[in-house]
C-alpha positions as CSV (number, residue, x, y, z in Angstrom):
1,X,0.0,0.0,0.0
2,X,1.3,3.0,-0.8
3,X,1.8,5.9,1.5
4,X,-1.3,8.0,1.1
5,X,-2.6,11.0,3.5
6,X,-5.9,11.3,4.4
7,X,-7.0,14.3,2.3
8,X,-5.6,16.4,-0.7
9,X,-4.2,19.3,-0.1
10,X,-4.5,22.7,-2.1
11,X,-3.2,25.9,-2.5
12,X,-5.9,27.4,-0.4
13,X,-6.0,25.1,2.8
14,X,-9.2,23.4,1.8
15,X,-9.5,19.4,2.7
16,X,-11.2,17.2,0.2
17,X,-11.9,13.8,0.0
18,X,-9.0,11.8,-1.6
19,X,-9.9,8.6,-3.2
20,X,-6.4,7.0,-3.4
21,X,-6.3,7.0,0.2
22,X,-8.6,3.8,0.9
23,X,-11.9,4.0,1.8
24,X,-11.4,0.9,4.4
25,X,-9.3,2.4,6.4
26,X,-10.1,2.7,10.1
27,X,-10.5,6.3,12.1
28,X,-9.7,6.6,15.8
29,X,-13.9,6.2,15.9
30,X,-13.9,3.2,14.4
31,X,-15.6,3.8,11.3
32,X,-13.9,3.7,7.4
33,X,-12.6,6.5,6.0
34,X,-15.4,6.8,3.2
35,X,-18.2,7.9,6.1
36,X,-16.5,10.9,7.0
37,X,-17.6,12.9,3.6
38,X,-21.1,13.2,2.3
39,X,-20.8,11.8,-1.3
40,X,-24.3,13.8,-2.0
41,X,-22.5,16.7,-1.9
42,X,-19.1,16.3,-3.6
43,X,-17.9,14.4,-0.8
44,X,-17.7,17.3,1.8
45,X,-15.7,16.2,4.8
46,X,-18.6,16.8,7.0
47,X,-17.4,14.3,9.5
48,X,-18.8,10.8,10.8
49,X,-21.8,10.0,9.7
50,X,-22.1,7.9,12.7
51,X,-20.7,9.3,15.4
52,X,-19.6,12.9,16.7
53,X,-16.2,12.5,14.9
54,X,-15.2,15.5,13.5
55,X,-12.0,14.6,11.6
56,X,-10.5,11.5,10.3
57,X,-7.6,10.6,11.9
58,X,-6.5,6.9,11.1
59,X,-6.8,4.3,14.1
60,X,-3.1,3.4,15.3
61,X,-1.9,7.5,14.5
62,X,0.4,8.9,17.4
63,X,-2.3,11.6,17.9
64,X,-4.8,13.1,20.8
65,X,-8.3,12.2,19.8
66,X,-9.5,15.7,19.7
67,X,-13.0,14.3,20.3
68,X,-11.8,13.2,24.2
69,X,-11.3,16.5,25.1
70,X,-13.7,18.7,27.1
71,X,-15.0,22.1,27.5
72,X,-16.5,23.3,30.3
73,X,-19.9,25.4,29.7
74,X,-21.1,28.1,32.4
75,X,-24.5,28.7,32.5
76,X,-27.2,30.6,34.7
77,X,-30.4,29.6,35.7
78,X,-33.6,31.4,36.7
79,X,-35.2,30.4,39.8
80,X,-38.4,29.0,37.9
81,X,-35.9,27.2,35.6
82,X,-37.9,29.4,32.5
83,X,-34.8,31.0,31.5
84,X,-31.1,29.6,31.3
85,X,-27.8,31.8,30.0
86,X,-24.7,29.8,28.8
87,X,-22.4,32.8,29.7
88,X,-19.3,30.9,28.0
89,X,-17.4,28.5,28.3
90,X,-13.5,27.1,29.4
91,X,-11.1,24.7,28.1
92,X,-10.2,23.9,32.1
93,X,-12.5,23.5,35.2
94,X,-10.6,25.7,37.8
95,X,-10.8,28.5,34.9
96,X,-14.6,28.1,34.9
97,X,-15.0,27.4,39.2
98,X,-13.0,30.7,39.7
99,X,-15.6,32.7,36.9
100,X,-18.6,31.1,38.8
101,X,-16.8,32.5,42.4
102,X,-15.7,35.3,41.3
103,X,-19.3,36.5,39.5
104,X,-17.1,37.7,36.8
105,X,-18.7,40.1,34.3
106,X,-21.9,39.7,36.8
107,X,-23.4,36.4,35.8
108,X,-25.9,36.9,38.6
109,X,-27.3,39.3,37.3
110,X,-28.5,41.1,39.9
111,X,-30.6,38.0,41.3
112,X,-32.3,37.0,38.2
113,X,-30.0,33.8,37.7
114,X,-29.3,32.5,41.2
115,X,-28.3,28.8,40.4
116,X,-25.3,28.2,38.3
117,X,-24.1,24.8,36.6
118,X,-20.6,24.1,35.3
119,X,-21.0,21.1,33.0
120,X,-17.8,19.0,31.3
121,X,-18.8,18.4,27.8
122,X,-16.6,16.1,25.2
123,X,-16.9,17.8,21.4
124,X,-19.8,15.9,19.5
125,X,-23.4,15.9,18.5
126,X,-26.0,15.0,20.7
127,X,-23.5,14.4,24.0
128,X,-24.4,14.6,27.7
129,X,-22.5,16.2,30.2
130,X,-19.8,13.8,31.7
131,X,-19.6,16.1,35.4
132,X,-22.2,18.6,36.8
133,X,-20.6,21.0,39.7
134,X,-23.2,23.3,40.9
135,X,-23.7,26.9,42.4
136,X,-26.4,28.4,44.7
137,X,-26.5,32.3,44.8
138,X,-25.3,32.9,48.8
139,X,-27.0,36.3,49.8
140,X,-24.5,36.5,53.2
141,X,-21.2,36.0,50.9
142,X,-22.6,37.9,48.0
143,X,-21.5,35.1,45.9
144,X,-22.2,32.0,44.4
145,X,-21.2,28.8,46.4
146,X,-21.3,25.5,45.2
147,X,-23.7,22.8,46.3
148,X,-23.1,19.1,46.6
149,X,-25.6,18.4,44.4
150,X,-28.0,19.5,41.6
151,X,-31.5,20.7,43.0
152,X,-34.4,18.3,42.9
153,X,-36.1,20.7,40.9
154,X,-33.8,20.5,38.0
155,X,-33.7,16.6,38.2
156,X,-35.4,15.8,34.8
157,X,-33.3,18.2,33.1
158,X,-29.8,18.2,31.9
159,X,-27.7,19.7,29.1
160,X,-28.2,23.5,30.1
161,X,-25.3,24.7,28.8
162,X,-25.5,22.8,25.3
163,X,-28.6,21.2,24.8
């Protein structure tokens, strides 16, 4: 087999679906090369077709799965759970605890969201939120402080930040 990459490269950094590559071979998400690229559309690399895999990157390659790593979304929530605010998001939990503390750029909003939820989310479609930490608004420390557990009024709901 000859030494193929994965796409064909241009002038301008577009990647395109290259058929010498081998449309058996394996991704790090175990499906073949072929299902990453919609072949009703000139074979756009619009990613797995069955899974959240965003790029193909050939199972046994020397490289972090960039689908493994997580984000992790801040949101707000109204006391009658009618309104929730994802205010942003980090790329590492103490980043996001320390926003959450620190009512940075006044997520409380003067009362109007006084529960919080930090969820870790992998990259993907459709995914639910591996952790949950979460944050009651403390009127004595004039801050948010977390909680050891979601409120039971919030129990039949989950993915606030993406959902």
């Amino acid at each position: 087999m000859t030494k193929e990459t994965p796409y064909l490269i241009e002038q301008n950094p577009i990647k395109k679906y290259n058929p010498n590559y081998g449309d058996d071979r394996i991704c790090n998400c175990d499906h073949p090369y072929y299902r990453h690229f919609d072949s009703y559309d000139n074979n756009y690399p619009c990613g797995c077709k069955y899974c959240g895999c965003c790029e193909f990157i050939e199972k046994g390659d020397k490289v972090e799965e960039k689908r493994d790593r997580a984000i992790y979304t801040i949101t707000t929530i109204s006391l009658n759970l009618q309104n929730t605010r994802c205010v942003g998001y980090c790329f590492k939990n103490h980043e996001a605890i320390e926003i959450v503390l620190q009512n940075c750029g006044d997520i409380y909003e003067a009362g109007y969201y006084p529960y919080c939820v930090i969820e870790e989310v992998k990259a993907g479609i459709y995914v639910f939120p591996r952790k949950e930490m979460w944050f009651e608004w403390n009127v004595l420390l004039k801050g948010y402080g977390e909680i050891p557990k979601k409120p039971k009024k919030f129990n039949n709901t989950c993915c606030f930040g993406i959902g």
